[in-house]
MDAnalysis code that builds the backbone (N, CA, C; Angstrom):
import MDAnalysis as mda
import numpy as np

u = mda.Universe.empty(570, n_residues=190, atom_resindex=np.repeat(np.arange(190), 3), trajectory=True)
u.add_TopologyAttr("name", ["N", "CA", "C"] * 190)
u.add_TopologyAttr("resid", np.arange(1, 191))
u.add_TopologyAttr("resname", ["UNK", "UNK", "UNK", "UNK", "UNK", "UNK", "UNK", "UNK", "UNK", "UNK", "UNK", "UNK", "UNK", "UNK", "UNK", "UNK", "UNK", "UNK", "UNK", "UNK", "UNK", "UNK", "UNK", "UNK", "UNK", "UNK", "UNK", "UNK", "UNK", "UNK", "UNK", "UNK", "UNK", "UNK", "UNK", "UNK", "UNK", "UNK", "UNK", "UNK", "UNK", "UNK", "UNK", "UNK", "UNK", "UNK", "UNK", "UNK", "UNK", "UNK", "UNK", "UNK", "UNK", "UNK", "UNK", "UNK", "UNK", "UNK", "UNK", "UNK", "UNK", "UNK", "UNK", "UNK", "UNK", "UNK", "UNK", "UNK", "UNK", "UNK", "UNK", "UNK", "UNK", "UNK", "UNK", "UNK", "UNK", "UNK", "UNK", "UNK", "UNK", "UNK", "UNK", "UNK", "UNK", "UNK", "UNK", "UNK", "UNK", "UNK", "UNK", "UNK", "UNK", "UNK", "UNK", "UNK", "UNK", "UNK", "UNK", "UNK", "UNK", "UNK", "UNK", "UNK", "UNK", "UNK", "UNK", "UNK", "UNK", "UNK", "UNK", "UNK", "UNK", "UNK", "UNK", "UNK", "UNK", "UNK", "UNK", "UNK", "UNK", "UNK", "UNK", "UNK", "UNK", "UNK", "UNK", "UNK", "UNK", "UNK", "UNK", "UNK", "UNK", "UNK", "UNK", "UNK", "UNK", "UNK", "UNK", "UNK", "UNK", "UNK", "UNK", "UNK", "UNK", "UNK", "UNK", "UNK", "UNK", "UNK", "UNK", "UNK", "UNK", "UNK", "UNK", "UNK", "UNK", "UNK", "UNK", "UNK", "UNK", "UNK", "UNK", "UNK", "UNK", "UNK", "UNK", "UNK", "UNK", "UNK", "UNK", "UNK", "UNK", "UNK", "UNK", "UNK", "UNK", "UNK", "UNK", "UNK", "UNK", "UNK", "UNK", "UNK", "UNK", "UNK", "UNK", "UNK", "UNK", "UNK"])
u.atoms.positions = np.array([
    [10.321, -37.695, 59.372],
    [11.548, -38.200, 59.967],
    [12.481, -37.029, 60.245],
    [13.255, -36.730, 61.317],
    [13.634, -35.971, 61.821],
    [15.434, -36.114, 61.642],
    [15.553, -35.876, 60.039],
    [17.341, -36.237, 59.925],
    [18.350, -35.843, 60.678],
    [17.852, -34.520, 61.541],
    [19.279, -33.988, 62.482],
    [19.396, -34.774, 63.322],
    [18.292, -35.486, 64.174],
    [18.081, -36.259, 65.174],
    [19.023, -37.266, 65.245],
    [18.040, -37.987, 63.787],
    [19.470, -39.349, 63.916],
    [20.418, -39.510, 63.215],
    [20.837, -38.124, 62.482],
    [21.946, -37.755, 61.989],
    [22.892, -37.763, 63.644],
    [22.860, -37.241, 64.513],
    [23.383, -36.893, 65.780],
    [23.736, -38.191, 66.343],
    [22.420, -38.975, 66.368],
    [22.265, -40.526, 66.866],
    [23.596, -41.129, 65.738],
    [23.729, -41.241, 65.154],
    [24.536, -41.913, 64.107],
    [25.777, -41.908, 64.853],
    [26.280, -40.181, 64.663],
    [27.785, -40.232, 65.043],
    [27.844, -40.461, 66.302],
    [27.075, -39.977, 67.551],
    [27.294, -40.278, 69.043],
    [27.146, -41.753, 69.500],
    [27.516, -42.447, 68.129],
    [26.848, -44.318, 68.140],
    [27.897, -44.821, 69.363],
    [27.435, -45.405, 70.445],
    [28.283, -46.404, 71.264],
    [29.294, -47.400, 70.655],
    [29.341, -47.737, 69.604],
    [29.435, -48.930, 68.847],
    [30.823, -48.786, 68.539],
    [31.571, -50.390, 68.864],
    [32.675, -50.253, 69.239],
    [33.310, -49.600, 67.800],
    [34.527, -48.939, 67.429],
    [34.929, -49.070, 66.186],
    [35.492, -49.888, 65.401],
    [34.563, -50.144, 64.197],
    [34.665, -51.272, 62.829],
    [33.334, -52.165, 63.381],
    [33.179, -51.940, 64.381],
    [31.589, -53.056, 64.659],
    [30.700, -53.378, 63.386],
    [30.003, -54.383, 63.467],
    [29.154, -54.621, 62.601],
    [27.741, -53.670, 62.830],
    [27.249, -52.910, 61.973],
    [26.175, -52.059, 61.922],
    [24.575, -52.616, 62.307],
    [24.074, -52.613, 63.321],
    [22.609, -53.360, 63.147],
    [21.590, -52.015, 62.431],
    [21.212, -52.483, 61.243],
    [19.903, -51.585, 60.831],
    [18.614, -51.512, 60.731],
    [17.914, -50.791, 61.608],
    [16.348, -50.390, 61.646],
    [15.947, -50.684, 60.642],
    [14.631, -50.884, 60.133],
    [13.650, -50.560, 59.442],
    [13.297, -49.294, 59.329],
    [13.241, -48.550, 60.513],
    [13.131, -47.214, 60.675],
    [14.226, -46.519, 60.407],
    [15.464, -46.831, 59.977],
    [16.552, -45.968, 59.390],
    [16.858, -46.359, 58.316],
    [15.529, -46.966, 57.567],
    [15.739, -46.837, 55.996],
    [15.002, -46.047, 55.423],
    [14.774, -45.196, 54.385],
    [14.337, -44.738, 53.488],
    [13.119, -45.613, 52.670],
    [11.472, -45.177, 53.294],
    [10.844, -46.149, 52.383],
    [10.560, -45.332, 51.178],
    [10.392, -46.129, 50.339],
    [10.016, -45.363, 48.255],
    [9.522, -44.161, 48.658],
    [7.582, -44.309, 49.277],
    [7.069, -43.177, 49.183],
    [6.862, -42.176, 50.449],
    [8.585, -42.336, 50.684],
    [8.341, -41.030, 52.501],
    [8.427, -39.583, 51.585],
    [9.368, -39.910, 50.632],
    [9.894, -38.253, 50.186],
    [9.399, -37.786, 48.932],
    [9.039, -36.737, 48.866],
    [8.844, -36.237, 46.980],
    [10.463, -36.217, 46.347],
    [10.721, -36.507, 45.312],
    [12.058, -36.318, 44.846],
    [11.680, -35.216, 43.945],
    [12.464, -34.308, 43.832],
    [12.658, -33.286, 43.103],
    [13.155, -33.606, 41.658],
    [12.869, -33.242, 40.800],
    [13.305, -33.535, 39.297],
    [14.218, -32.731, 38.379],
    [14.440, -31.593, 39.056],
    [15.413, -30.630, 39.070],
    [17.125, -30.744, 39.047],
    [17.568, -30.716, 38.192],
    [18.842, -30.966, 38.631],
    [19.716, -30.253, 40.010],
    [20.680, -31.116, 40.690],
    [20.709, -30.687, 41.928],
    [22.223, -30.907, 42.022],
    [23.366, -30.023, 43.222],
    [24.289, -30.249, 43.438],
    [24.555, -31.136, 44.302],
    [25.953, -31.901, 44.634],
    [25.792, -33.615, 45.199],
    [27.314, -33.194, 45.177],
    [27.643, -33.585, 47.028],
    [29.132, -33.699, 46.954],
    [29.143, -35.340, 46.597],
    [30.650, -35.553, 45.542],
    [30.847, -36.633, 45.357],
    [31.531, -37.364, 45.713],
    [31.048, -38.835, 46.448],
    [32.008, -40.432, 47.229],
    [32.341, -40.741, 45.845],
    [33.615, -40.642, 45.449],
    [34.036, -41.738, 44.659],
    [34.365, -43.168, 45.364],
    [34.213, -44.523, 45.083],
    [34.231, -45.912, 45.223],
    [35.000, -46.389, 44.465],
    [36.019, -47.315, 45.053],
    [36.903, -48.425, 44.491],
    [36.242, -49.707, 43.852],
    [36.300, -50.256, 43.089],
    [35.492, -51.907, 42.648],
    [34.184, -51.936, 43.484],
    [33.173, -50.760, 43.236],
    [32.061, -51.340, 43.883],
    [31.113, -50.115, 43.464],
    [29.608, -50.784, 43.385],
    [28.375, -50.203, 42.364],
    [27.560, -49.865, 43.688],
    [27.059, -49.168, 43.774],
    [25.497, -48.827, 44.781],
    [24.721, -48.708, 43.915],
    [23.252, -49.659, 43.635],
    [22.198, -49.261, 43.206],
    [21.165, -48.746, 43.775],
    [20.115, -48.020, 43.248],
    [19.102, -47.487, 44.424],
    [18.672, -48.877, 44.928],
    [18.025, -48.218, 46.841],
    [17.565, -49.135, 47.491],
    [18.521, -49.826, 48.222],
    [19.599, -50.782, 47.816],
    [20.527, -51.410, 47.874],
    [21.524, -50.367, 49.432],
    [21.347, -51.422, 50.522],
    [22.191, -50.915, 51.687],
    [23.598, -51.684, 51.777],
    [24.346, -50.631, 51.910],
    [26.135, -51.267, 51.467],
    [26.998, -50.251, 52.092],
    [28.647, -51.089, 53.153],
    [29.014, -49.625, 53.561],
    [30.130, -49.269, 52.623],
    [30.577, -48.194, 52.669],
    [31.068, -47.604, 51.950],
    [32.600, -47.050, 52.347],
    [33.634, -46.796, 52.115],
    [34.547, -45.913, 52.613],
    [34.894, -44.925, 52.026],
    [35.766, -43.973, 52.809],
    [36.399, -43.210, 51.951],
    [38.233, -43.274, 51.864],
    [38.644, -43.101, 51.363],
    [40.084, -43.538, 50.971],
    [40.939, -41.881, 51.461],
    [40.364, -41.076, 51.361],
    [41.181, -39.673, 51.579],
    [40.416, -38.659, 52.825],
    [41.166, -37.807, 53.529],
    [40.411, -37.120, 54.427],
    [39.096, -36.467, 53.919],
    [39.251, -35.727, 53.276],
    [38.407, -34.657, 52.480],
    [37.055, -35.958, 52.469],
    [37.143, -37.015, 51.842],
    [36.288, -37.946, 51.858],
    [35.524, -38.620, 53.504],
    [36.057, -38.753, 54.442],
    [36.052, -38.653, 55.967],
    [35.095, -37.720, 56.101],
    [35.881, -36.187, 56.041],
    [35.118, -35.147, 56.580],
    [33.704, -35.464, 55.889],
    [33.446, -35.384, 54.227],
    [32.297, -35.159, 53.903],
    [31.673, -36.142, 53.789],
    [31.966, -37.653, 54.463],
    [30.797, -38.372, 54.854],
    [30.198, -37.823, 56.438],
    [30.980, -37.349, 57.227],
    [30.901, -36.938, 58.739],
    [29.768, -35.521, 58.624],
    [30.034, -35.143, 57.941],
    [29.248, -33.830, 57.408],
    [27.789, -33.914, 56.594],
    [27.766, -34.843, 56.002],
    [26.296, -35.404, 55.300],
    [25.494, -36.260, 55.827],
    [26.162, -36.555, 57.176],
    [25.419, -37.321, 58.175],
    [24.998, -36.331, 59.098],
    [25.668, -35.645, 59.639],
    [25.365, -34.444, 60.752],
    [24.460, -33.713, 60.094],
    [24.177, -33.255, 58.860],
    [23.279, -32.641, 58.358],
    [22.105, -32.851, 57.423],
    [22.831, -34.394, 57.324],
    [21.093, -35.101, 56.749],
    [21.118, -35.030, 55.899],
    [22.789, -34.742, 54.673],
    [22.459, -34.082, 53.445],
    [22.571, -35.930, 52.346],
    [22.313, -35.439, 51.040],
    [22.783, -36.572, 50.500],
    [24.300, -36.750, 49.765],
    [24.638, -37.851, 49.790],
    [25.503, -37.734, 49.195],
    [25.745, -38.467, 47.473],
    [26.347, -38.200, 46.383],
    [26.805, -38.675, 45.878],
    [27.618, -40.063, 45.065],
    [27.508, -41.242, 45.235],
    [28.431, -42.267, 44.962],
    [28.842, -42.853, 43.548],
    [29.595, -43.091, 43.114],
    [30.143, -43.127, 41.763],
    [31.201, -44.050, 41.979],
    [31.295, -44.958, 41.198],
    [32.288, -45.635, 40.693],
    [34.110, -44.972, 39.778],
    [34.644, -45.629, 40.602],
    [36.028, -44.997, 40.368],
    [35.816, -46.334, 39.032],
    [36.744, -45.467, 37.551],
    [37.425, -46.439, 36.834],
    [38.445, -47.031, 36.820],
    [38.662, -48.546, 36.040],
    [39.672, -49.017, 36.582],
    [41.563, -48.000, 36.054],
    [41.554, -47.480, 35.176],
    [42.765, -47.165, 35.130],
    [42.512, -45.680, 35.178],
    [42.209, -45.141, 36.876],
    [41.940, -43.866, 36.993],
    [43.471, -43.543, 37.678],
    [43.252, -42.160, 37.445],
    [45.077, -41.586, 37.884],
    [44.646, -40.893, 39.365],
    [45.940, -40.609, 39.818],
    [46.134, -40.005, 40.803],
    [46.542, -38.286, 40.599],
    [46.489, -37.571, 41.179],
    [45.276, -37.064, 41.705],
    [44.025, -37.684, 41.063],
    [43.055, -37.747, 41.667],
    [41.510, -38.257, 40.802],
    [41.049, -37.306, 40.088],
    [40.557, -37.370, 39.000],
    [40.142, -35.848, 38.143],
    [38.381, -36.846, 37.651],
    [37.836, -36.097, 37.143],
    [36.235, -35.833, 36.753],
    [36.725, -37.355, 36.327],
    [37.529, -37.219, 34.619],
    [37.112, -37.841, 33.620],
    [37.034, -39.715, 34.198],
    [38.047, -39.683, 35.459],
    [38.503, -41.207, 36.135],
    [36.991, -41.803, 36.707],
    [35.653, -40.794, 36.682],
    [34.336, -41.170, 37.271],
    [33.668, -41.929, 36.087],
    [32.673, -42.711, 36.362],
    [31.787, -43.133, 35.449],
    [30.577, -41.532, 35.668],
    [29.829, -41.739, 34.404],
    [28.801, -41.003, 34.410],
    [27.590, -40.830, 35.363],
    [27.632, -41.667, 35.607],
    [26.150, -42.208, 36.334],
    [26.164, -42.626, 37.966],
    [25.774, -42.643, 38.719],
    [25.769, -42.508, 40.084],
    [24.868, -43.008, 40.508],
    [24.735, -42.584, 42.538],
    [23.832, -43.354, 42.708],
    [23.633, -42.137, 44.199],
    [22.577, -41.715, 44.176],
    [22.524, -40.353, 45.398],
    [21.898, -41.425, 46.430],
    [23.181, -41.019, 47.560],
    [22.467, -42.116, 48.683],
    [22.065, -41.207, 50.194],
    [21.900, -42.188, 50.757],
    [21.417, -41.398, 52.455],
    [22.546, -42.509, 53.578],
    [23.171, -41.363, 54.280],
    [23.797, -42.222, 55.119],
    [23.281, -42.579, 56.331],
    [23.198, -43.796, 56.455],
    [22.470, -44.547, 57.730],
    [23.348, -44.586, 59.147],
    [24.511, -45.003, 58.866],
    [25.702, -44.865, 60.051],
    [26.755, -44.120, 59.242],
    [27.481, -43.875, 60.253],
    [29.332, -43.339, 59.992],
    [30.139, -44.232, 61.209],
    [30.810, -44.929, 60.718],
    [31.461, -46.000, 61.260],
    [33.103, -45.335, 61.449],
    [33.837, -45.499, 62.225],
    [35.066, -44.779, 62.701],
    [35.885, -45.820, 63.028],
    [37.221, -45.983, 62.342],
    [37.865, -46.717, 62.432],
    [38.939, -46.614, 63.614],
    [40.077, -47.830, 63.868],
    [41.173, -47.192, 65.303],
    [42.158, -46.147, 64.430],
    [42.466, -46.958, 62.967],
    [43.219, -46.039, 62.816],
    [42.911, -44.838, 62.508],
    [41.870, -43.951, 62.977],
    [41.541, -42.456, 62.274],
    [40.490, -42.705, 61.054],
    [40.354, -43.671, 60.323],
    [39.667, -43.331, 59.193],
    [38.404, -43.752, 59.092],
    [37.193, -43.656, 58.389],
    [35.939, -43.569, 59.097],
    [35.395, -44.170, 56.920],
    [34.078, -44.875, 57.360],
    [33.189, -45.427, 56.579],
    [31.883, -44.821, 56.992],
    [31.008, -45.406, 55.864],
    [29.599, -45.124, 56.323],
    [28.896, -46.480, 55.648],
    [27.549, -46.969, 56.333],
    [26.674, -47.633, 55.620],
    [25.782, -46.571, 54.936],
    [25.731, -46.953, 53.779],
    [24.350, -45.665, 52.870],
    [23.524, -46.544, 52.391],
    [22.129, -46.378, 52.002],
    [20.918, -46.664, 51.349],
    [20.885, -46.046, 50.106],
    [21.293, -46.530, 48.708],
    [20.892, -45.769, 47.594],
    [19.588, -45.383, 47.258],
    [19.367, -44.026, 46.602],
    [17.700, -43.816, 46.843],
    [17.356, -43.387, 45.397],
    [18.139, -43.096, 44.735],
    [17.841, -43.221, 42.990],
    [19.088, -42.155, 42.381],
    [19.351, -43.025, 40.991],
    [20.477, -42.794, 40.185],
    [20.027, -41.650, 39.912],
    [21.999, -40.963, 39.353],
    [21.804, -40.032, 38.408],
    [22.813, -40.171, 37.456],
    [22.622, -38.906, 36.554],
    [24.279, -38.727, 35.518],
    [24.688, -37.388, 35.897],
    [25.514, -37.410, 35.984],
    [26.950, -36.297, 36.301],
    [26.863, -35.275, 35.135],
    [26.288, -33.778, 34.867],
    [25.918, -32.863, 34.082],
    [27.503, -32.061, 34.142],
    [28.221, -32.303, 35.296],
    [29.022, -31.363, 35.149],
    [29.772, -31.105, 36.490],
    [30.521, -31.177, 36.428],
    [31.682, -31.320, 37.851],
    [31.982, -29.544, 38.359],
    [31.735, -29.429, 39.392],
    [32.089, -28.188, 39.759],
    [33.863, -27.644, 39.640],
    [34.823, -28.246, 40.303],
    [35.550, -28.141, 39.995],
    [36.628, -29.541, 40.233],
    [37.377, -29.335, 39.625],
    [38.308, -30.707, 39.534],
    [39.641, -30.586, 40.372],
    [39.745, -29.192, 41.141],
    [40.421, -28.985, 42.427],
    [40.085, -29.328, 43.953],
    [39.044, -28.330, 43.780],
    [38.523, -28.304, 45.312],
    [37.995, -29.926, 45.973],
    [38.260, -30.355, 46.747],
    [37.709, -31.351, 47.263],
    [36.777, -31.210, 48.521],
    [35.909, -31.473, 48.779],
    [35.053, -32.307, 48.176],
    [34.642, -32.020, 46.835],
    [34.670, -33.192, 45.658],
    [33.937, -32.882, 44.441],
    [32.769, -32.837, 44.750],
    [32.446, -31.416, 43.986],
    [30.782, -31.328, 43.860],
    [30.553, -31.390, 42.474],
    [29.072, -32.358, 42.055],
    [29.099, -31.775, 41.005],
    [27.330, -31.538, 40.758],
    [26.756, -30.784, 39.512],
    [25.663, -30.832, 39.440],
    [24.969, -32.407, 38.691],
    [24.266, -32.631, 39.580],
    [23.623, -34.001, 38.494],
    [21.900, -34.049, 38.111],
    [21.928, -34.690, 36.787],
    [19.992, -34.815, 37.034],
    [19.358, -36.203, 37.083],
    [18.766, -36.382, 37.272],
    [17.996, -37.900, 37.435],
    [17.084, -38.119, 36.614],
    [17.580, -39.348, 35.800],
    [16.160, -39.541, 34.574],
    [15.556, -39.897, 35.533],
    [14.353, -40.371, 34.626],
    [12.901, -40.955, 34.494],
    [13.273, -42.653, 34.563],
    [13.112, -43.206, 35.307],
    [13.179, -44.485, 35.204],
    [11.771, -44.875, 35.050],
    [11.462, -46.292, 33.569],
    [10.066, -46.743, 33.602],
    [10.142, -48.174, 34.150],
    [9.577, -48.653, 34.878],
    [9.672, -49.770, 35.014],
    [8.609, -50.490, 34.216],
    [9.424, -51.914, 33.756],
    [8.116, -52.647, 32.920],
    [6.772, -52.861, 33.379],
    [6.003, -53.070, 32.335],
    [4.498, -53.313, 32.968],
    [4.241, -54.818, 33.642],
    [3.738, -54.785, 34.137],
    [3.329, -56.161, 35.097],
    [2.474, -57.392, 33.564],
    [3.067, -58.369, 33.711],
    [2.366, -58.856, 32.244],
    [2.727, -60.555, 33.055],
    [1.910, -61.604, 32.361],
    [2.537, -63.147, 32.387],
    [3.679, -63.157, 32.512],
    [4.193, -62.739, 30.938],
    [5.197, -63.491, 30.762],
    [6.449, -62.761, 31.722],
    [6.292, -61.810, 32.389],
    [7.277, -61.017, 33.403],
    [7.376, -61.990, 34.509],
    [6.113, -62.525, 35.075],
    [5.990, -63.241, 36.185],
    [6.875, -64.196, 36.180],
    [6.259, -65.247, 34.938],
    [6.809, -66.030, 34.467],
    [8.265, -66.302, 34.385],
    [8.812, -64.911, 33.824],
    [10.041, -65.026, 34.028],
    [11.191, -65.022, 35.357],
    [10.515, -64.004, 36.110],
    [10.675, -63.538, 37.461],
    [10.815, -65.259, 38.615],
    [9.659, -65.601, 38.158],
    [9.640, -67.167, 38.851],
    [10.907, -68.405, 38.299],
    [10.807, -68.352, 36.801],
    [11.757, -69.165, 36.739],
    [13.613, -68.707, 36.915],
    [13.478, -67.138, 36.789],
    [14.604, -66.914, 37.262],
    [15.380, -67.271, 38.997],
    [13.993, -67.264, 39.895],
    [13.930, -67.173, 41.374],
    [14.581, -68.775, 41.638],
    [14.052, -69.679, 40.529],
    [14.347, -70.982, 40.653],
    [15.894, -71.839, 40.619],
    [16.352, -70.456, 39.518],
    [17.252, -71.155, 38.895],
    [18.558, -70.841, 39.895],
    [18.081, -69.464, 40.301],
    [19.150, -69.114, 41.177],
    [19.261, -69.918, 42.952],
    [17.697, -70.522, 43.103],
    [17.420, -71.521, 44.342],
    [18.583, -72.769, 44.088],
    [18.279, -72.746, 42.984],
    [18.575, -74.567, 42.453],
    [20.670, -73.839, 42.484],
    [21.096, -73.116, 41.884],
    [22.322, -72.705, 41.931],
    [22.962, -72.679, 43.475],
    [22.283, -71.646, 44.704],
    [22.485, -71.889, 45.775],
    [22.575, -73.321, 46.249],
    [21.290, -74.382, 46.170],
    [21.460, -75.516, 47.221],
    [22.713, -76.248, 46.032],
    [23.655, -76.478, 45.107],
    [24.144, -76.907, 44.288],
    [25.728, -76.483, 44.734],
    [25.742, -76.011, 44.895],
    [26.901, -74.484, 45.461],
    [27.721, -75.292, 46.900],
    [28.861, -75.399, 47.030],
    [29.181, -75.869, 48.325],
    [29.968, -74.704, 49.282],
    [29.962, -73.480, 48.616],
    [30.441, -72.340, 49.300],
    [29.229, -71.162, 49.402],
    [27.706, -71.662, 49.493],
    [27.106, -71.015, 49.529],
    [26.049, -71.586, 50.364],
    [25.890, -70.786, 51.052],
    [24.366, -71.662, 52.854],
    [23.733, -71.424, 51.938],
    [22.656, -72.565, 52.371],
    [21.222, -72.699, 52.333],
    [20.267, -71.515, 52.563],
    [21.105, -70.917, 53.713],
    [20.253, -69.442, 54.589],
    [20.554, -68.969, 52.973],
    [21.709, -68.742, 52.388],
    [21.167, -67.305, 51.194],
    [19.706, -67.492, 50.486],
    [18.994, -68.333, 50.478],
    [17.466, -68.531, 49.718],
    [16.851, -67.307, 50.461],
    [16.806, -66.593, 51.389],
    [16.564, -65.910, 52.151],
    [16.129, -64.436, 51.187],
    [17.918, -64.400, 50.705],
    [17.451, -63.415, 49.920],
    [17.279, -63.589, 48.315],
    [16.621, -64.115, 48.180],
    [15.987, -64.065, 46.502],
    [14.730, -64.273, 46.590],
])
């Protein structure tokens, strides 16, 4: 996949500004396109208001300050990844390290969305967590910081997983059609 390409394609998007994003199949990230490196690595950091990115999980994102603008505009043009982290709730102004949760979520930006008034979002694809080893500096903005990525195991495939997996699928079916502020279409996704 050729990231400058549709890194370029992204920002030169026709699409009116604040439009709703249509996304490829082909501008997602499948599991096994990339080797991930296991190395700890530097990651400018999106801090996020009331909201989690898990890997996989496509969600757009904003940024609240220029510096945040530029370096989503910049990790798209260059294909790089970025960073996302949860702001805490009684974080101060200026934002400093300690106002981050630990743990993150290194994503890939799919669009950069540009608002009328000047300020600009992105949709990202999370592509696997990390924890925050250490903040470069707590001035300079963009935060960079170094992070490493465990080992995630996923459980073994067994009955009683299935089992569970199914009656969970049910309960949440049976919750939807029960629900009078929730379509029918959401069965779609579970």
């Amino acid at each position: 996949m050729n990231h400058d390409k549709d890194s370029r394609e992204l920002l030169d998007s026709s699409e009116p500004s604040g439009a709703l994003v249509p996304v490829s199949k082909a501008q997602l990230r499948d599991e096994g396109e990339t080797e991930f490196s296991k190395e700890p690595q530097t990651l400018v950091i999106l801090p996020v208001k009331n909201s989690v990115l898990f890997p996989h999980n496509v969600v757009p994102v904003g940024a609240t300050e220029q510096w945040g603008h530029e370096a989503l505009e910049k990790a798209a043009r260059k294909g790089t990844m970025l960073g996302i982290v949860a702001i805490r709730d009684d974080a101060s102004e200026p934002l400093r390290s300690s106002d981050l949760y630990s743990y993150g979520t290194e994503a890939k930006i799919i669009k950069v969305i540009r608002f009328p008034d000047g300020t600009s979002g992105a949709v990202v694809q999370g592509t696997r967590r990390f924890k925050i080893e250490s903040i470069q500096s707590e001035v300079d903005r963009p935060m960079k910081a170094v992070v490493e990525f465990p080992v995630s195991e996923a459980p073994e495939e067994s009955l009683e997983l299935a089992a569970l997996e199914r009656g969970l699928k049910q309960l949440i079916q049976k919750a939807v059609s029960l629900s009078p502020n929730i379509p029918n279409e959401a069965n779609i996704f579970i």
